[in-house]
C-alpha positions in Angstrom: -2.2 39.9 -20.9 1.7 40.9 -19.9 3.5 38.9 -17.7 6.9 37.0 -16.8 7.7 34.5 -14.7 10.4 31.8 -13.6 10.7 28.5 -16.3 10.9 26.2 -13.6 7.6 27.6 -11.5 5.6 27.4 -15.0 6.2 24.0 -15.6 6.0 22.8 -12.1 2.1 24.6 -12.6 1.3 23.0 -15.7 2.3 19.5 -14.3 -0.1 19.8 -11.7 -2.9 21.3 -13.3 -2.6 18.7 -16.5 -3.6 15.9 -14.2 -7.3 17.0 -14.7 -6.7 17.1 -18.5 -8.9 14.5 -21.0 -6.9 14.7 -23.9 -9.7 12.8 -25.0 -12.7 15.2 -24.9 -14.7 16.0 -28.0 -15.1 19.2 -26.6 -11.6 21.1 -27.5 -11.5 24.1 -24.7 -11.3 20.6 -22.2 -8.1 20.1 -23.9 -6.9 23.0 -22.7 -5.7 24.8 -19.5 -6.9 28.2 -18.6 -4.0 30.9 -17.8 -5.4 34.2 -15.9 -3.2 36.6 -15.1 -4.1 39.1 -12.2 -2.7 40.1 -8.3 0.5 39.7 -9.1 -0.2 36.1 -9.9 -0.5 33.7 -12.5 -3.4 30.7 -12.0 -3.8 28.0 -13.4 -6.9 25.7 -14.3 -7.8 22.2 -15.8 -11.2 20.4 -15.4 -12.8 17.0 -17.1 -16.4 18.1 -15.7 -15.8 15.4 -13.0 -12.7 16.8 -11.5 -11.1 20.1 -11.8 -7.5 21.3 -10.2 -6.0 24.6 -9.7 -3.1 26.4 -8.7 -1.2 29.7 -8.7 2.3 31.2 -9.1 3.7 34.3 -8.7 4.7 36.2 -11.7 5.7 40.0 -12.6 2.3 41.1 -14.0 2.3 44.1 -16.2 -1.4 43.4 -18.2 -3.8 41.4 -16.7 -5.9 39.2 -18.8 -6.5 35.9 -19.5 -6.6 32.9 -22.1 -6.9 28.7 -22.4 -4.1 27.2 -24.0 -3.5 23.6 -25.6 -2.3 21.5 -22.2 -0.4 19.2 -24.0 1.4 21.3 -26.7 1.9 24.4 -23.8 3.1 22.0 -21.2 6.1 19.9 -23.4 6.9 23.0 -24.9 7.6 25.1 -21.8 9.4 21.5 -20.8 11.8 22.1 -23.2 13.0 25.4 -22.4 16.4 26.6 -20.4 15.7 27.7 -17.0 15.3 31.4 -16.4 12.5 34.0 -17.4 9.3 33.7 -19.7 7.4 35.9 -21.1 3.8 35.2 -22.2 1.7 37.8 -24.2 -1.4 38.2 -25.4 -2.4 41.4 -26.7 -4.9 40.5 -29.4 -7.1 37.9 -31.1 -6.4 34.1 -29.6 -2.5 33.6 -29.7 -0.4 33.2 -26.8 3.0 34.5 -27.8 6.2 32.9 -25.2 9.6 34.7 -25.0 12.6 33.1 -23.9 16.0 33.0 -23.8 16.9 32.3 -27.9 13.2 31.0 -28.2 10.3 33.2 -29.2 6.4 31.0 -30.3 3.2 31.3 -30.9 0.4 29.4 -29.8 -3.3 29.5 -31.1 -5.7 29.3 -27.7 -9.5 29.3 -27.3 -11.4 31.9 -25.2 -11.5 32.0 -21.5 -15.2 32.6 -22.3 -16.0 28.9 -22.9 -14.1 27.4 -20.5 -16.4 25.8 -17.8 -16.7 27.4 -14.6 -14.8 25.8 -11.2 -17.8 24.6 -9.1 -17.5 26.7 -5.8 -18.2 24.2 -3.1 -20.6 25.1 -0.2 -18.3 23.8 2.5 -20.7 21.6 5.4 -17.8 20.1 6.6 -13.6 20.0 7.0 -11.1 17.3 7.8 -7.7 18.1 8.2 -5.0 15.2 7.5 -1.2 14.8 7.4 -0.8 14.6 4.0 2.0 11.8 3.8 -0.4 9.5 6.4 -3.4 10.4 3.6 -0.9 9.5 0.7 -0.1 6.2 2.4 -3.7 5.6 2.9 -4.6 6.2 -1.0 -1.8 4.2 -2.1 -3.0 1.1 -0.1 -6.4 1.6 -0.6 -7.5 2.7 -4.0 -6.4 -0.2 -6.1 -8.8 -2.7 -4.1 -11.6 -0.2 -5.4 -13.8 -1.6 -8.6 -12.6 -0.8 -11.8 -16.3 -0.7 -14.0 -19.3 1.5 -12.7 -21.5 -1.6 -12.4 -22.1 -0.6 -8.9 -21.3 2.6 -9.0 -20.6 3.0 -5.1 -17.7 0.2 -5.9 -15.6 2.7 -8.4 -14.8 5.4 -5.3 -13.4 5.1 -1.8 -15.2 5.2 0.9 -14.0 7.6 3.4 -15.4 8.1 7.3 -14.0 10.3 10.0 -15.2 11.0 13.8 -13.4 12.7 16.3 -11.2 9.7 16.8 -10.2 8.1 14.0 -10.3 8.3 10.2 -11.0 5.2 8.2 -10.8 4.5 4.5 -11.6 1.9 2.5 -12.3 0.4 -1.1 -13.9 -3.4 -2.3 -14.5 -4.5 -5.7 -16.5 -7.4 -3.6 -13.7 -9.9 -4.4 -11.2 -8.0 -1.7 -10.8 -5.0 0.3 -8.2 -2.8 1.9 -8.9 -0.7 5.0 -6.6 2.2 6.5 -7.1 3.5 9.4 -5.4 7.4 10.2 -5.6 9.7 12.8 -6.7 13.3 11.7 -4.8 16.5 12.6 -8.2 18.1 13.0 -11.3 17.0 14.5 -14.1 17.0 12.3 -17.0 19.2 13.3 -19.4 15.8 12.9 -19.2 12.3 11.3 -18.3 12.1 7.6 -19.1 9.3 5.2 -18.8 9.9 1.9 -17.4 8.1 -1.4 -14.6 9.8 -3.6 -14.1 8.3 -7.2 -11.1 6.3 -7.6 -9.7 8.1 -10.4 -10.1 11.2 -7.8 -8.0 9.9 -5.2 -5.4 8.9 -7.8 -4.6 12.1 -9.2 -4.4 13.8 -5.8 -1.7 11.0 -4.9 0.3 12.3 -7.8 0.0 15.9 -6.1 0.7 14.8 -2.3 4.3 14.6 -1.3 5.6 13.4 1.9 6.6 15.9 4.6 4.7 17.9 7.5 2.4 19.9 5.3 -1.5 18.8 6.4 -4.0 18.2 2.9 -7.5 19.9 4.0 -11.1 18.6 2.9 -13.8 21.1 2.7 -17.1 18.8 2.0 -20.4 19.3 0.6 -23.4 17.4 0.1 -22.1 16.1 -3.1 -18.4 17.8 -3.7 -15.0 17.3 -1.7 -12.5 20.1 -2.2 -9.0 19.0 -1.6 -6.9 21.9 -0.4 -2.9 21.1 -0.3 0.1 23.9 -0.1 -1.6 25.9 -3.5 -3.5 23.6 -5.1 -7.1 22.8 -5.0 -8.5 19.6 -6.5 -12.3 19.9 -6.6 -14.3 16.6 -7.3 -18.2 15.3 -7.7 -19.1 12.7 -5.0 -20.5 9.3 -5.5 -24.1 9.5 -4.2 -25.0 5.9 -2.8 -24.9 4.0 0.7 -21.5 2.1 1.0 -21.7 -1.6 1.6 -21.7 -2.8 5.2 -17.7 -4.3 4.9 -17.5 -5.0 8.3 -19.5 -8.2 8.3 -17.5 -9.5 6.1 -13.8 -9.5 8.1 -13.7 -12.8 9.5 -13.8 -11.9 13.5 -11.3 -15.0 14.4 -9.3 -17.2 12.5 -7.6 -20.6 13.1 -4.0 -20.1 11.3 -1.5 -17.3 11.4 1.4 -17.1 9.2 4.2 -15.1 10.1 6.3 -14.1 6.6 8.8 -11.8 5.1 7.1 -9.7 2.1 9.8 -9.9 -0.5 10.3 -13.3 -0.3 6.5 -14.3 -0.2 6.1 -11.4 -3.3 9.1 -13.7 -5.3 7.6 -17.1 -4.2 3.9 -16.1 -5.8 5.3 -14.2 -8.6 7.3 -17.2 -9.8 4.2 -19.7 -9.0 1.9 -17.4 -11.1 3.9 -18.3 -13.8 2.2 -21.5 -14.1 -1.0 -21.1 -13.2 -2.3 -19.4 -16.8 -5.4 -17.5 -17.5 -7.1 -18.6 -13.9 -4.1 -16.9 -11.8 -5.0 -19.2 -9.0 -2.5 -19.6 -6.8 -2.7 -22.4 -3.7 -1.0 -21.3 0.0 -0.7 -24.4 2.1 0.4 -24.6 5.8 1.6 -28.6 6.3 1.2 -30.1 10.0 4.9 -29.9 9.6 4.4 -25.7 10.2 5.9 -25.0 6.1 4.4 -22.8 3.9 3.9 -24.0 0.3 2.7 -22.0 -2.7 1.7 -24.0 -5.3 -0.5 -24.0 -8.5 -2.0 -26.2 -10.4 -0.5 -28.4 -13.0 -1.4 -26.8 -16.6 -0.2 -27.4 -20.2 3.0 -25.6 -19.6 4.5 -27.2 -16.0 3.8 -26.5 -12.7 5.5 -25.2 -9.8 5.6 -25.5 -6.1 7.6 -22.8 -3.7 8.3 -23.2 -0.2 9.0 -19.7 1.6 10.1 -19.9 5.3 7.2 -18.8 7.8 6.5 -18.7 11.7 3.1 -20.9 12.0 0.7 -21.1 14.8 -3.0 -22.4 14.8 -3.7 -25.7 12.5 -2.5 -27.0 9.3 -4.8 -25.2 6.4 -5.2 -24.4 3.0 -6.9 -21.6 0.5 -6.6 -20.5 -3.1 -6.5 -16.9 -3.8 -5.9 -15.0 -6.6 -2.3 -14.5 -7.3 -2.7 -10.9 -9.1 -4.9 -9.7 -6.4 -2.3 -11.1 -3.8 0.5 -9.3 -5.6 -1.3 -6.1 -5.2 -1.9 -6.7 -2.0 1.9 -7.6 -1.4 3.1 -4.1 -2.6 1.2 -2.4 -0.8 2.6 -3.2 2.4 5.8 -1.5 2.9 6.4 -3.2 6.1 9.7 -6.1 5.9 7.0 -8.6 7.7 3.4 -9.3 7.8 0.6 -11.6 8.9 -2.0 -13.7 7.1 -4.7 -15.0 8.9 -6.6 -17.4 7.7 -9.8 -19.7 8.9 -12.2 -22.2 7.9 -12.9 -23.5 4.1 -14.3 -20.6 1.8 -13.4 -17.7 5.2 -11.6 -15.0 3.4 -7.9 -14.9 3.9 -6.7 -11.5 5.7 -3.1 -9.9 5.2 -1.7 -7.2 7.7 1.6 -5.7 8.1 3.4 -7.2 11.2 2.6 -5.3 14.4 0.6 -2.9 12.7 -3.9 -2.6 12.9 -3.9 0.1 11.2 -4.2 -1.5 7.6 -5.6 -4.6 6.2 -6.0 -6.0 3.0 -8.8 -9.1 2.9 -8.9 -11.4 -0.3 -12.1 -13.9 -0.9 -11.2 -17.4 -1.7 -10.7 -19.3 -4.6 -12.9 -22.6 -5.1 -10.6 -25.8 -6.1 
């Protein structure tokens, strides 16, 4: 293997790649990326047997060839060099030699031999989305998403599509956030499938905002992610996703009408006080004033009162104040909504004006 190529194209590769890295693995050609050289291109390839990500640059190819190299080690070093032309050799045994302006290396690889082979998947179905709208959507979504494989259907979101609409969602049973998107592409038939968390995450780090679309090509159990020249392939989560509509309360009784910052300060300072049970208390007086208060513990207590527009009764609910944080940043919109009903109905928070997202928190019992 002969080839050169532009510093800043490299690293830009080996950034992307790296995200399907486990620096963990006992199994030391996973710690590595595989380079292969051929077309008058250089790809790239890193996979943790659950996901695997790939992508291409162009490069002046003189011997075609290929080798895995240390992602860690190839990546900060190639990091570190000036911009301009690279050189990357490998002419015999396992060493990847890189030439650079006033830097020459060596790095030991491992045979592209034992690297695991991409799964090709068997595409049964496509959806086409704007990728900054499916960005959004993973940013507001995947935190709610359970964070242990108890109930493995929990750890992913769950993702459906029909020719109108495109809806995805995540619970860890105590809350839920729902997104709702319009595709750029109508999907041949109905999708429902569940994509690990940890899935969705890394292809968030890829995704940029812009007019480029993101493509999925489904299987029976594999979602290929297809975005400018990368490809994420990932395993589905087999399993029938919990029925979440029964759960969003269908009317409520109190509507509170709030600016996000100031709400996000107001529970932020609160939750200062309220220790290791993070319960938090909003209360709407008969007066129409908002109060967030917990409860008095070892170390004080505080009550906040945040300005609000009110309609419906006076009412009261304890929710989680780290959930409700979460919840908090993920709505980029100045205002938004909380509806909330009887005792124990789970309180509901939506960006102001907006149905196309909602975030749902169950109650705490006081």
């Amino acid at each position: 293997m002969l080839l050169s190529c532009e510093q800043k194209d490299l690293l830009a590769a080996l950034a992307t790649v790296s995200k399907a890295v486990n620096l963990n693995s006992t199994l030391p050609v996973l710690n590595n990326i595989l380079l292969k050289a051929e077309n008058k291109k250089l790809s790239f390839a890193a996979t943790n047997l659950e996901i695997a990500i790939t992508t291409s640059i162009r490069a002046e190819i003189k011997n075609e060839g290929s080798l895995t190299v240390p992602a860690r080690l190839f990546t900060n070093y190639v990091g570190l060099l000036a911009d301009g032309k690279v050189e990357l050799k490998n002419s015999e045994g396992l060493d990847l030699q890189i030439s650079a302006a006033k830097s020459k290396t060596r790095i030991k690889g491992i045979s592209a031999d034992e690297f695991p082979l991409i799964p090709q998947v068997k595409k049964e179905v496509s959806l086409t989305l704007p990728a900054s709208d499916f960005l959004e959507a993973i940013n507001q979504v995947a935190f709610a998403a359970a964070r242990d494989m108890v109930r493995p259907v929990l750890a992913g979101a769950h993702l459906r599509a029909n020719k109108k609409e495109v809806r995805l969602a995540a619970t860890d049973s105590y809350r839920l956030s729902e997104k709702i998107l319009k595709s750029a592409t109508a999907p041949e038939k109905e999708i429902s499938i569940i994509i690990p968390t940890r899935t969705v995450q890394e292809l968030a780090r890829i995704l940029e905002k812009g007019k480029e679309t993101v493509t999925l090509d489904i299987s029976a159990n594999q979602v290929l992610f297809l975005y400018k020249n990368v490809e994420l392939a990932s395993r589905l989560i087999e399993g029938s996703y919990p029925d979440y509509e029964q759960i969003i309360p269908k009317k409520h009784i109190t509507t509170v009408s709030v600016k996000t910052e100031e709400l996000t300060t107001a529970v932020k300072r609160v939750n200062l006080f309220a220790k290791d049970s993070h319960s938090v208390k909003l209360e709407i007086s008969a007066d129409k004033k908002l109060k967030i208060l917990s409860d008095a513990t070892q170390i004080g207590e505080e009550q906040a009162e945040v300005s609000a527009t009110i309609a419906g009764s006076e009412n009261a609910v304890a929710l989680n104040a780290n959930y409700l944080l979460e919840a908090l940043s993920s709505i980029s919109s100045k205002d938004l909504e909380i509806e909330l009903g009887e005792k124990m109905v789970p309180a509901v928070l939506r960006p102001a004006k907006s149905k196309d997202y909602l975030h749902l928190i169950m109650p705490l019992k006081v």
